[in-house]
MARBAKE-568606 format. One line per field, with one value per residue (C-alpha): residue number from 1; y, x, z. Coordinates in Angstrom, 3 decimals, padded with zeros to 6 digits. Layout:
% residues N
pos	NUM  ...
c2	Y  ...
c1	X  ...
c3	Z  ...
END
This chain:
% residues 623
pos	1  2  3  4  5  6  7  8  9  10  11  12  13  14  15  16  17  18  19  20  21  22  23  24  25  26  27  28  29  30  31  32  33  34  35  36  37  38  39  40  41  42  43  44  45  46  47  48  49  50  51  52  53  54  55  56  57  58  59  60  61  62  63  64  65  66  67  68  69  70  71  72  73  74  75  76  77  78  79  80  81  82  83  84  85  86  87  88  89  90  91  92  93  94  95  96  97  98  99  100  101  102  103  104  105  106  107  108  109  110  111  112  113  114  115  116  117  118  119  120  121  122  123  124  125  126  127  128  129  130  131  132  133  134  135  136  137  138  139  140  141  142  143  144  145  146  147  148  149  150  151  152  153  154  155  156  157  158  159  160  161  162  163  164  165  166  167  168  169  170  171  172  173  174  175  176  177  178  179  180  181  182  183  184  185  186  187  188  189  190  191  192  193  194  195  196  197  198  199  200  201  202  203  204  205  206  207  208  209  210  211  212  213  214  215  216  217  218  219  220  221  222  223  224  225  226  227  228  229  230  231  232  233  234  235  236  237  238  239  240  241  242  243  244  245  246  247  248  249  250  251  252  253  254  255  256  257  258  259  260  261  262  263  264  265  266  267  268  269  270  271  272  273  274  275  276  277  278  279  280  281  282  283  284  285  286  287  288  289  290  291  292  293  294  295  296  297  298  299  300  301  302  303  304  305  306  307  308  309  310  311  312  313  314  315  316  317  318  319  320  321  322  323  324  325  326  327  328  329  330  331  332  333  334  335  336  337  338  339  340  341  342  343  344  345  346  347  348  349  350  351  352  353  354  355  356  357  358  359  360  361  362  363  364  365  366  367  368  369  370  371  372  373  374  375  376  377  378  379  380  381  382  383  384  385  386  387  388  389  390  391  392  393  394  395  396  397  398  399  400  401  402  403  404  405  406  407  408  409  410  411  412  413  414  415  416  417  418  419  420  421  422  423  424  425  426  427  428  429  430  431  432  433  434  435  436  437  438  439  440  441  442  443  444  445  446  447  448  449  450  451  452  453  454  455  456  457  458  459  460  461  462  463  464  465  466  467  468  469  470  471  472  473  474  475  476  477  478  479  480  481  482  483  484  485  486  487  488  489  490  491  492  493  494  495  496  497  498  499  500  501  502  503  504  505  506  507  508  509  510  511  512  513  514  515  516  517  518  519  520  521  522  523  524  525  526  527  528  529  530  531  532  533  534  535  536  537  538  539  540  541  542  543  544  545  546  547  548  549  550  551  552  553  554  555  556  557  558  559  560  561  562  563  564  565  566  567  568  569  570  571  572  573  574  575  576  577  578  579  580  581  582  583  584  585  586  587  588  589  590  591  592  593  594  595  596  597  598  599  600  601  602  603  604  605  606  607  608  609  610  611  612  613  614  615  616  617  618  619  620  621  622  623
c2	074.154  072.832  069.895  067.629  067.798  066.748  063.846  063.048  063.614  061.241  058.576  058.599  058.448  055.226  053.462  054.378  052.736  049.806  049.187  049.822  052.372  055.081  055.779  057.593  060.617  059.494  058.132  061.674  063.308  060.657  061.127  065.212  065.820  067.856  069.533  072.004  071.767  067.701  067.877  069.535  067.015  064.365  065.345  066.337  062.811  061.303  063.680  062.414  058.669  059.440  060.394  057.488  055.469  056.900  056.726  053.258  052.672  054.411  052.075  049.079  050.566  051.511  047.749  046.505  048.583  047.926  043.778  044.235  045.976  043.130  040.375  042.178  043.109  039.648  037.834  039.911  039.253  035.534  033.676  030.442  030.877  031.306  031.615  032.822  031.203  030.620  027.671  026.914  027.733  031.203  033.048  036.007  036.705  035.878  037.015  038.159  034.561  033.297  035.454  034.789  030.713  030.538  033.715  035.454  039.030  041.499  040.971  037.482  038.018  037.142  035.753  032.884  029.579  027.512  024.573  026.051  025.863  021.700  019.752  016.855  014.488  015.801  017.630  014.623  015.230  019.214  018.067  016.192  018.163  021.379  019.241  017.883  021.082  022.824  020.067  019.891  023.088  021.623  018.514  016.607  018.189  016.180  016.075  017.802  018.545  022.068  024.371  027.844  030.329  030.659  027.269  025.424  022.819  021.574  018.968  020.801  020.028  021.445  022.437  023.969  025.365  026.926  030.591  032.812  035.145  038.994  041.107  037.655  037.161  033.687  031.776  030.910  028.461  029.277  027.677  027.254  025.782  024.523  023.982  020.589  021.167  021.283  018.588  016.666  016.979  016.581  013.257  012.134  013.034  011.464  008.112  008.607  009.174  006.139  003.827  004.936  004.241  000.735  000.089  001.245  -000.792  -004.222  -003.816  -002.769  -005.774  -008.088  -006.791  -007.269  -010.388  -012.203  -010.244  -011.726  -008.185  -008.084  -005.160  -003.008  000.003  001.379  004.093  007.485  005.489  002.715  000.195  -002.406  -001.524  -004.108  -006.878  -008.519  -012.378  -012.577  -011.607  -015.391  -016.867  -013.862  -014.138  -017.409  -015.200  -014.632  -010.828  -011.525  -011.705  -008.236  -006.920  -008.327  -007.129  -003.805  -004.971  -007.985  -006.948  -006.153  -009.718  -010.748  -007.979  -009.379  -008.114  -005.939  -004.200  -003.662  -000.142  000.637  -000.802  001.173  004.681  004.426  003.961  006.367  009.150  008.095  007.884  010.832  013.129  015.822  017.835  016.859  012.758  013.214  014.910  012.551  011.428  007.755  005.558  002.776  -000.277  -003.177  -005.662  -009.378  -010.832  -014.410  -016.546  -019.147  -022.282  -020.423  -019.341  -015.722  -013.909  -010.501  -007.871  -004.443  -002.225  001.169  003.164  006.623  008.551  008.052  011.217  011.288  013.595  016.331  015.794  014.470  012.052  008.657  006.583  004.999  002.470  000.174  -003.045  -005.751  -007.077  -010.751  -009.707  -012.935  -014.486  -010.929  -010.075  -013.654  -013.333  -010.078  -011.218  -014.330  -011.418  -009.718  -012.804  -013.950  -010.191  -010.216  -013.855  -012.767  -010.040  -011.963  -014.887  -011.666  -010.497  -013.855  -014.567  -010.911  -011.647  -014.734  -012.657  -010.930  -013.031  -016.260  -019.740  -019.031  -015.424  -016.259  -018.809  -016.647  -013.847  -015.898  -017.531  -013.780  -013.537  -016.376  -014.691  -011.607  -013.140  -015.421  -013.190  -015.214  -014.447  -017.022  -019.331  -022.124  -023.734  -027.627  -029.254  -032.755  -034.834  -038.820  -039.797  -042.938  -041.477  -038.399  -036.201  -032.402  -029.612  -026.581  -023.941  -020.425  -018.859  -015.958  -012.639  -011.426  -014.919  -013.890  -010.476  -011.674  -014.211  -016.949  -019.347  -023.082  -024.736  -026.955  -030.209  -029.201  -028.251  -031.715  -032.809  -030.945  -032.083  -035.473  -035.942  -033.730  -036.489  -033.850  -036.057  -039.129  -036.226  -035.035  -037.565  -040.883  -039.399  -035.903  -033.639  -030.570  -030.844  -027.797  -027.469  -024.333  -024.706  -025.971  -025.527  -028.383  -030.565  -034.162  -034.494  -030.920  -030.717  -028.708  -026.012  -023.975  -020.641  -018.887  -019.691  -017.574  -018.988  -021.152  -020.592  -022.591  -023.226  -025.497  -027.592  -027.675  -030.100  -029.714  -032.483  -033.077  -036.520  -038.260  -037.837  -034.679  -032.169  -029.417  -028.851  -024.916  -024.463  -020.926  -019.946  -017.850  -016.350  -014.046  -016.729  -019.791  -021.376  -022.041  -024.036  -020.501  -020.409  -023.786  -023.061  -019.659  -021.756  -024.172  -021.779  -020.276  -022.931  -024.608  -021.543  -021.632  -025.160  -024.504  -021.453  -023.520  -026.277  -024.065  -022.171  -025.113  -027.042  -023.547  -023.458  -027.141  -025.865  -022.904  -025.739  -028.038  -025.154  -024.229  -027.599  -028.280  -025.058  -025.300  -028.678  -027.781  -025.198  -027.816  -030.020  -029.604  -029.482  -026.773  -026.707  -024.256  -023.648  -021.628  -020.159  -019.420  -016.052  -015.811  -018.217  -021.013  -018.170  -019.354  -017.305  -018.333  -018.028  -019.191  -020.820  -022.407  -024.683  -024.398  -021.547  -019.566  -022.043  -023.381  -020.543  -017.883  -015.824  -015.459  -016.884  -013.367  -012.506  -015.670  -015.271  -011.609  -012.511  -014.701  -017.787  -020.326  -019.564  -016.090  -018.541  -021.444  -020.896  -020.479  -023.817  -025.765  -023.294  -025.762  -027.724  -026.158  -024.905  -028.215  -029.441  -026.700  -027.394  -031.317  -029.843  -026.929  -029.763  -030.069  -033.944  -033.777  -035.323  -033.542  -034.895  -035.587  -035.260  -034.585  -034.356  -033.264  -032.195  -028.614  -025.811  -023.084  -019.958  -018.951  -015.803  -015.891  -016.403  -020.640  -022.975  -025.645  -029.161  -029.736  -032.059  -030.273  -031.981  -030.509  -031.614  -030.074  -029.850  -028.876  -025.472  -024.819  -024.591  -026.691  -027.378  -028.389  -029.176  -028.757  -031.616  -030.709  -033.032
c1	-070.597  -067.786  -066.103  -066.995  -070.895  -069.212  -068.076  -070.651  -073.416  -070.735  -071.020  -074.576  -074.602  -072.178  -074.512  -078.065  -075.646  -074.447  -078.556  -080.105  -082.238  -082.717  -086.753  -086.933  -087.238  -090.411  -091.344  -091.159  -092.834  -096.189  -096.594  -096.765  -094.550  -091.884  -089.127  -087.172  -084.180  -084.199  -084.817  -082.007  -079.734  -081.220  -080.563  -077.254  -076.642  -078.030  -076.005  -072.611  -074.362  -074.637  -070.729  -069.620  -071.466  -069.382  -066.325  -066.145  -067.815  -064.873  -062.569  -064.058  -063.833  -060.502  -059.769  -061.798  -059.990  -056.147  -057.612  -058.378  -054.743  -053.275  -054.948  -054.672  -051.121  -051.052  -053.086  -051.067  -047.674  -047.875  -045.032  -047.767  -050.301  -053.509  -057.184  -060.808  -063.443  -067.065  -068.678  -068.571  -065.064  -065.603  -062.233  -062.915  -059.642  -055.973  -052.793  -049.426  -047.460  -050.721  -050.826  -046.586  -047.837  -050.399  -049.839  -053.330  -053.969  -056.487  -058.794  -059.034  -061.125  -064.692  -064.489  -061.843  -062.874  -060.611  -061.316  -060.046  -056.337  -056.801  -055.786  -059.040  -057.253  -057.895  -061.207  -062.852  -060.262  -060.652  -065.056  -064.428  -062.550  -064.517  -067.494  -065.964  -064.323  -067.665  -069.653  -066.570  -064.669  -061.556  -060.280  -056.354  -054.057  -053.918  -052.006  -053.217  -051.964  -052.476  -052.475  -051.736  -052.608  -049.798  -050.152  -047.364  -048.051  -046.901  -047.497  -048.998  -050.180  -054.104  -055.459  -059.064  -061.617  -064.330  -063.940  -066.785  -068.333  -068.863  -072.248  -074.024  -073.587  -072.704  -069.467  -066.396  -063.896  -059.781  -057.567  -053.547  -051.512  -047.950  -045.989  -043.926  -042.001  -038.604  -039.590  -040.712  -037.231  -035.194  -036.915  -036.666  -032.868  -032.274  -033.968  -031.702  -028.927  -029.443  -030.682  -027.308  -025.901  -027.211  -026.034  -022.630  -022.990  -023.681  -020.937  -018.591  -019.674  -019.832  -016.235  -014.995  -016.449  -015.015  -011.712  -008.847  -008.025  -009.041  -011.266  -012.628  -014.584  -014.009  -016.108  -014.848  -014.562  -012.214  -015.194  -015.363  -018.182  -017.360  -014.686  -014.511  -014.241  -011.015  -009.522  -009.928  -007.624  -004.996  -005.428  -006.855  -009.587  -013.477  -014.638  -016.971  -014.283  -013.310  -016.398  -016.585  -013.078  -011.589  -008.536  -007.361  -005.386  -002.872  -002.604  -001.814  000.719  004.562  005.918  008.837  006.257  003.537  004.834  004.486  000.952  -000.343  001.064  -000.959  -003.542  -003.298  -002.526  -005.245  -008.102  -007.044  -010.182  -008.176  -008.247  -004.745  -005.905  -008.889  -006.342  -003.423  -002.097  -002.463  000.296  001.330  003.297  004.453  003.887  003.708  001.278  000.495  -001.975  -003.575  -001.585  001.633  002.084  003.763  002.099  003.047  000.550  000.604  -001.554  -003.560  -006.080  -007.385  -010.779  -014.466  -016.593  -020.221  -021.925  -022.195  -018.269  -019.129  -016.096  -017.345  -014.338  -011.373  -011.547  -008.447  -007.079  -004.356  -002.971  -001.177  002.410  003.557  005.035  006.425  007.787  009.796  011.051  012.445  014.034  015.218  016.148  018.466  019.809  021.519  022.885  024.577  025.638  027.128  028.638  030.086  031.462  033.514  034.632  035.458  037.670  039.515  040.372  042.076  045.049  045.539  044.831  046.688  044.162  043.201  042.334  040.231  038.137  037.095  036.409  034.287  032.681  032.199  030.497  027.983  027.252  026.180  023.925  022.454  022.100  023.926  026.044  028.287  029.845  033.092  034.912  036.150  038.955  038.183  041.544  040.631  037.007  037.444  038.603  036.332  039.864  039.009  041.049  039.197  040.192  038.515  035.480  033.439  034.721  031.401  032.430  036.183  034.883  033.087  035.577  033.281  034.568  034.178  037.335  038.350  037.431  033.921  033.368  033.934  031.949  028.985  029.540  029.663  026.764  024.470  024.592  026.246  029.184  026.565  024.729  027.369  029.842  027.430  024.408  026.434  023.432  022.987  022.029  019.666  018.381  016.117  015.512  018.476  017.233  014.618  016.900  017.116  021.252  022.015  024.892  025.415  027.743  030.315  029.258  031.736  030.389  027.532  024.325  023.045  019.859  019.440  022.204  023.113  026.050  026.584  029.090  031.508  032.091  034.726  036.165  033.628  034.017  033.508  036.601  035.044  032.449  030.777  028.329  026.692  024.220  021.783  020.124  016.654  014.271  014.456  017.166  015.465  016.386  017.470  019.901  021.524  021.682  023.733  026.107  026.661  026.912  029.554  031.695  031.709  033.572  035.769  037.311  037.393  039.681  041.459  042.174  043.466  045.392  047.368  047.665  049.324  051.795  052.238  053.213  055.462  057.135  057.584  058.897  061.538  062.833  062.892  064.567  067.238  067.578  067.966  070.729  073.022  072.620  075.021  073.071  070.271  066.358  064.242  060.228  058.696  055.025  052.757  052.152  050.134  049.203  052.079  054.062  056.021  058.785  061.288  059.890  062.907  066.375  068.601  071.291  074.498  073.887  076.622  079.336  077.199  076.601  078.295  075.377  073.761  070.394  068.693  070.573  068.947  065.495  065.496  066.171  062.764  063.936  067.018  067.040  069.111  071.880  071.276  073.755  072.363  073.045  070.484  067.802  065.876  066.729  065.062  062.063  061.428  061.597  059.872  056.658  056.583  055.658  053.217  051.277  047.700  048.020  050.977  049.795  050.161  053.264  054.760  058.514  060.692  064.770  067.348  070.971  072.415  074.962  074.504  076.623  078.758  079.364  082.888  082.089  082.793  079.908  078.928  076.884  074.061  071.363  067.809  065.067  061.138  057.977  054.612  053.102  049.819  048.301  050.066  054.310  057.095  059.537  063.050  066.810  069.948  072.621  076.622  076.738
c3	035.691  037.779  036.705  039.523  037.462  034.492  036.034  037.943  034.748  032.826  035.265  035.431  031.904  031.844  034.473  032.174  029.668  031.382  032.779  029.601  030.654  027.945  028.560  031.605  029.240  027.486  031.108  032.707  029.536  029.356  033.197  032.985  035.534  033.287  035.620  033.597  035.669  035.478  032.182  031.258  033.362  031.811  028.559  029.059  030.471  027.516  025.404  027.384  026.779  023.034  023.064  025.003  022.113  019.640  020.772  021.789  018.067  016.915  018.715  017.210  013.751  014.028  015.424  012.490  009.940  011.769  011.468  007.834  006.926  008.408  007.181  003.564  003.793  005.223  002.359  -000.024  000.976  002.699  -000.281  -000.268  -003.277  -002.058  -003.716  -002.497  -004.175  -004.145  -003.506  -007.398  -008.166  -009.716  -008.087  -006.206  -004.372  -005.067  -003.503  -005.558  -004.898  -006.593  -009.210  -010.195  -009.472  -012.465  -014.766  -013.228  -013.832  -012.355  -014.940  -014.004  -010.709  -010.455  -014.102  -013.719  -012.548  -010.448  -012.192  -015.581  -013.744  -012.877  -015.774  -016.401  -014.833  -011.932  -012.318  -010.164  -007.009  -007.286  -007.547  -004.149  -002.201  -002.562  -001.272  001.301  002.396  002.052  004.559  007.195  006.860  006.568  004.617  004.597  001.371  -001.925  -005.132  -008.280  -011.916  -012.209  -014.929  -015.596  -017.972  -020.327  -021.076  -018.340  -016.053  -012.916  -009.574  -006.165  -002.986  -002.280  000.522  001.152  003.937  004.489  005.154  006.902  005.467  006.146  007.135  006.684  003.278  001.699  002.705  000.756  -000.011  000.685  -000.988  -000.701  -003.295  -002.550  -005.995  -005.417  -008.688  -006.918  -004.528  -006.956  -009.024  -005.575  -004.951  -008.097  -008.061  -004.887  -006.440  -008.991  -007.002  -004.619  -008.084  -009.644  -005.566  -005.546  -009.084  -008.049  -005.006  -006.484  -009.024  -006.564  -004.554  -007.187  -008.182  -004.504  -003.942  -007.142  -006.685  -005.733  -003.891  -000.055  000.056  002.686  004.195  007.540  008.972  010.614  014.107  012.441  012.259  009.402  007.195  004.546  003.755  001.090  000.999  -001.227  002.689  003.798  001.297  002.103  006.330  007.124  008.726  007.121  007.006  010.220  012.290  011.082  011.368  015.070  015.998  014.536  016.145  014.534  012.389  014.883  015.978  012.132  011.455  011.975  015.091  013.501  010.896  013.296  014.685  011.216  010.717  014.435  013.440  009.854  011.260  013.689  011.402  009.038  011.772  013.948  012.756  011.699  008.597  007.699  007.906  005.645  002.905  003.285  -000.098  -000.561  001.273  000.292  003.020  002.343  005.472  006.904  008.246  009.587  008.756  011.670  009.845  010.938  006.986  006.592  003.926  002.006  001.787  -000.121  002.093  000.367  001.556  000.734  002.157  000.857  000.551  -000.266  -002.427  -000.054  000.165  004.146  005.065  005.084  006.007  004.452  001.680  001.510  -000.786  001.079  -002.319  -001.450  -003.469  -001.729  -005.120  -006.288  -003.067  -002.954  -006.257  -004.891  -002.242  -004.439  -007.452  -004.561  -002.420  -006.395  -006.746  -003.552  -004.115  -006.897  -005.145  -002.711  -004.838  -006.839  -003.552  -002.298  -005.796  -005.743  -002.051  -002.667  -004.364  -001.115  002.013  003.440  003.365  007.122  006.079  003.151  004.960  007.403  005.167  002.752  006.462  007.047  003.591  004.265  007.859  006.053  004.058  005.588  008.924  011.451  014.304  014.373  012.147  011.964  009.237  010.041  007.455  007.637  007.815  008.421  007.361  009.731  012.771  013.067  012.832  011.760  012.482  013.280  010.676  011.457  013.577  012.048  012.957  014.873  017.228  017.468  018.530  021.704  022.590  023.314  020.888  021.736  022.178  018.902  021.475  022.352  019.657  018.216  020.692  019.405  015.914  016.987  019.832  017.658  014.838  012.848  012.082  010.695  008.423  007.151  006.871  006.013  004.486  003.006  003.816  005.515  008.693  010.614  013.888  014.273  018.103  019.770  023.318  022.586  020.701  022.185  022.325  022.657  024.850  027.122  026.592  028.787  031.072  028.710  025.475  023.485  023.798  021.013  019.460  015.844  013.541  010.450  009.395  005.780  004.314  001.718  -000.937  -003.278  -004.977  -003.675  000.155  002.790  002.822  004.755  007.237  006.959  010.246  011.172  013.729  015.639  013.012  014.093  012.246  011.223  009.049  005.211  001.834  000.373  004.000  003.154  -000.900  000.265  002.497  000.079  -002.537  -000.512  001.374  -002.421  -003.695  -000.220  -001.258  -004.606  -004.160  -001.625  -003.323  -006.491  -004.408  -003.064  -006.517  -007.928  -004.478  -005.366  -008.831  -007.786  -005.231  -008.331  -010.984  -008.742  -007.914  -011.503  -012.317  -009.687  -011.266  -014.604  -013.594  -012.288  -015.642  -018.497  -021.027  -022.011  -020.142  -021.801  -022.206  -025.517  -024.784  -027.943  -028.763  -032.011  -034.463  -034.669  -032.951  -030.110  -028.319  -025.432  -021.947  -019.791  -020.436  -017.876  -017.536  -019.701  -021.713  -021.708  -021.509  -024.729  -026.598  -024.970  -024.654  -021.234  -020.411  -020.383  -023.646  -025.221  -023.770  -025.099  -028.901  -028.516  -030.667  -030.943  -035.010  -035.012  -033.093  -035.482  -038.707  -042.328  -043.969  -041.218  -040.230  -042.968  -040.383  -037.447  -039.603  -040.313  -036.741  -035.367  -037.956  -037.064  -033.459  -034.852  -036.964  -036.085  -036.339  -033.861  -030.389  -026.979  -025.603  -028.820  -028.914  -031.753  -032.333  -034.803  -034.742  -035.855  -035.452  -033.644  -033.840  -030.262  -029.308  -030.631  -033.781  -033.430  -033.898  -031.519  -032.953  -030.128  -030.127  -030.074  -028.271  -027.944  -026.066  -027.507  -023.871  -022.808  -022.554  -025.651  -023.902  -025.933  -023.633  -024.987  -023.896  -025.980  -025.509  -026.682  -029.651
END
């Protein structure tokens, strides 16, 4: 048979099967009318039908079968527990995460009940759900204590419906379990964590908020997050305003700190690796408050991390180190006082007056941070006459200096002269370009700013007027104390200075005296206890004695010239001077020999003076 029949028998056979039609066999047989040849067809189509049958059974099997492996391997294999049970509770199927979830073994099928593995406490839940999953197929999860069978225990999450059942027999229940052990312990850590979090919190806050510390929290970003309230007292300003401008804290900061202040803060909020790792730094800055009041602050801040180490922000303190930082600068302005009044003193040995004034002007400049400065000698109270000694060297170096005359008539118009002279008080004028009798000074001139006048007393009236000027800031009390301080130690080397020239003037008018007198002038200066020696001899000494005057002054005493039968004499007269009773000023006299050169003696008349600062001085008369 050629192939074309084949096909053609087959696709009768597929339409019979298609229609339905598998009796025209008997048909043909009940109505006699057999034809061999037909027959033969026929059954050869229903042969092909037959095999069509088959093979499309066999697909469906094979479907079937491939549908089962999966949903076993499937069942087996899926990591959330799940159960087959009947409608009352005996277990019939169970996959492996189920079997690891409540210790079941093979031997537990079809003779385990599910509610054997619910603890009683929920026996009523488990009772309800499997009736309501039963009626509507499918019912919301709930929370049961479940059990297992080696005796543990644990929290899941149930969830049943209704599964169909095979070849028409009776329908079952599935069930998933979901073990919320870890959950469980993760929540209840995190309520830990954010119980312990809000503990920390309100101690923290309650800490900040009764600190005397300004505190604060910025975010990544640079926002405020939290301030604490101590901030007002520090700033003048209440934590909203921070919180409602992450700027203000530039307007506070001084003006020569606040470079400072801008590149912190850029380093420390630049979202780099490096910024979140920076060691804490710590700055020292000024800031001012709304009442014009310059405070101190001690700025820290180092990065907050939460518990996943995620960068939260910067937490910073602004300690007020107002007091500390003043004693500081008070602690240093007395060591460089000090400094300056020893410099000042071991200068005087080396500079002329003029010299000195302007170096110890010079001092004062330096410390008080001025840029100009003058020293006035007042000469006649009465007349307003003062004599214009010195300018600082910083005004000498410009050479703008004011003429002595204007500069007089500054002193005077400025009621300078009526501070100083009438009421002897510093006068200070910190804005001179909005002072009412400023006057108005020459083109050539520096340009004057603030400055302060500080005068100098001594017996009772003014002897010195000390001025200095156009410092940065204001002039303060510490300003004028350093002036004083200063110009006092000025006069005071001054004045000693021309009492000792006085001296050397006097000394050598009474030596060249005492050389032209006939008699003896000499001075003894104590060098131990009632010790005395010769300091100086002049006058007739050699045409006396013999002996020159540096011959005499070399033995030490008179005795080694005064001969043996009176140095009783002298002892005596030299002990009614050395008596503790004696009186300064107290003279005594006596007449002796004394032995000449040539071997002669000579009869003089002694006569001593104990005078002060423990000096005898004495003259010898030719008897």
């Amino acid at each position: 048979m050629s192939n074309s029949s084949e096909d053609d028998i087959q696709a009768r056979a597929r339409q019979a099967l298609e229609r339905g039609t598998f009796d025209w066999i008997g048909k043909g047989i009940t109505q006699g009318d057999i034809d061999l040849v037909e027959l033969n067809e026929n059954l050869r189509i229903y042969q092909a039908e037959l095999e069509l049958q088959n093979a499309e059974l066999r697909v469906t099997q094979a479907a079937a079968e491939r549908t089962a492996n999966r949903y076993t391997v499937l069942f087996s294999a899926i990591p959330q527990p799940v159960l087959v049970v009947e409608r009352g509770g005996l277990i019939l199927m169970t996959n492996e995460a189920a079997n690891r979830l409540f210790g079941l073994q093979h031997h537990h099928l079809r003779k385990h009940y599910l509610p054997r593995l619910v603890s009683k406490s929920s026996d009523e839940q488990l009772d309800n759900m499997l009736r309501h999953a039963w009626a509507n197929n499918v019912n919301e999860p709930i929370l049961i204590h479940f059990l297992t069978t080696d005796g543990g225990s644990f929290q899941g999450e149930l969830r049943v419906a209704r599964l169909p059942a095979e070849n028409d027999g009776a329908d079952h229940l599935i069930c998933t379990v979901t073990d919320l052990t870890e959950r469980l312990r993760q929540e209840q850590d995190l309520r830990s964590t954010y119980a312990r979090l809000r503990e920390s919190e309100t101690r923290y806050r309650m800490l900040a908020d009764y600190s005397t510390d300004w505190d604060y929290w910025r975010d990544p970003e640079g926002r405020y997050l939290y301030v604490s309230p101590a901030c007002e007292a520090v700033c003048g300003h209440p934590p909203e305003a921070f919180v409602a401008n992450n700027k203000l804290m530039d307007d506070l900061i001084h003006p020569d700190d606040l470079a400072q202040w801008q590149a912190h803060i850029q380093e420390v909020f630049s979202h780099s690796e490096q910024a979140t790792t920076l060691k804490p730094e710590r700055l020292i800055l000024r800031l001012f408050r709304p009442d014009g009041e310059m405070r101190w602050i001690e700025h820290l801040c180092r990065p907050v991390y939460d518990i996943d180490e995620t960068y939260q922000g910067r937490r910073g303190v602004n300690r007020d180190i107002t007091v500390r930082q003043q004693a500081e600068i008070l602690m240093d302005l007395q060591k460089r006082r000090s400094e300056s009044l020893l410099e000042l003193h071991l200068a005087a040995d080396e500079l002329n007056e003029i010299s000195l004034i302007r170096y110890g002007l010079e001092l004062a400049a330096v410390l008080t941070a001025s840029d100009l400065g003058f020293v006035q000698l007042i000469h006649d109270h009465q007349h307003n006459d003062a004599e214009i000694v010195t300018w600082s060297r910083a005004t000498l170096a410009r050479g703008r200096r004011l003429p002595a005359a204007e500069l007089h008539s500054l002193v005077t118009s400025c009621n300078l002269w009526d501070a100083a002279m009438l009421q002897r008080q510093p006068f200070v004028c910190n804005d001179y370009s909005t002072y009412d009798t400023k006057l108005e000074l020459p083109p050539h001139h520096l340009p004057l700013t603030r400055f302060v006048t500080i005068p100098v007393m001594d017996g009772g009236r003014v002897q010195m007027l000390a001025g200095l000027g156009n410092k940065a800031s204001d002039y303060v009390d510490l300003d004028l104390e350093t002036i004083q301080l200063i110009a006092n130690a000025i006069w005071r080397i001054v004045c000693q200075r021309r009492v000792e020239q006085a001296l050397r003037v006097s000394e050598q008018r009474f030596r060249r005296l005492s050389m032209l007198m006939s008699d003896i002038a000499y001075s003894c200066i104590e060098v131990g206890s009632n010790r005395y020696r010769l300091d100086w001899v002049n006058g007739a000494v050699e045409a006396i004695t013999g002996h020159s005057a540096a011959a005499i002054v070399a033995m030490g005493t008179w005795r080694r010239l005064v001969v043996l039968e009176d140095r009783a004499l002298f002892d005596l007269h030299a002990l009614n001077l050395l008596d503790a009773d004696a009186e300064t000023n107290a003279i005594s006299t006596c007449q002796l020999r004394l032995r000449r050169r040539d071997g002669g003696t000579a009869w003089v008349e002694i006569t001593n003076q104990r005078a002060p600062k423990k000096a005898d001085i004495g003259t010898f008369m030719v008897a």
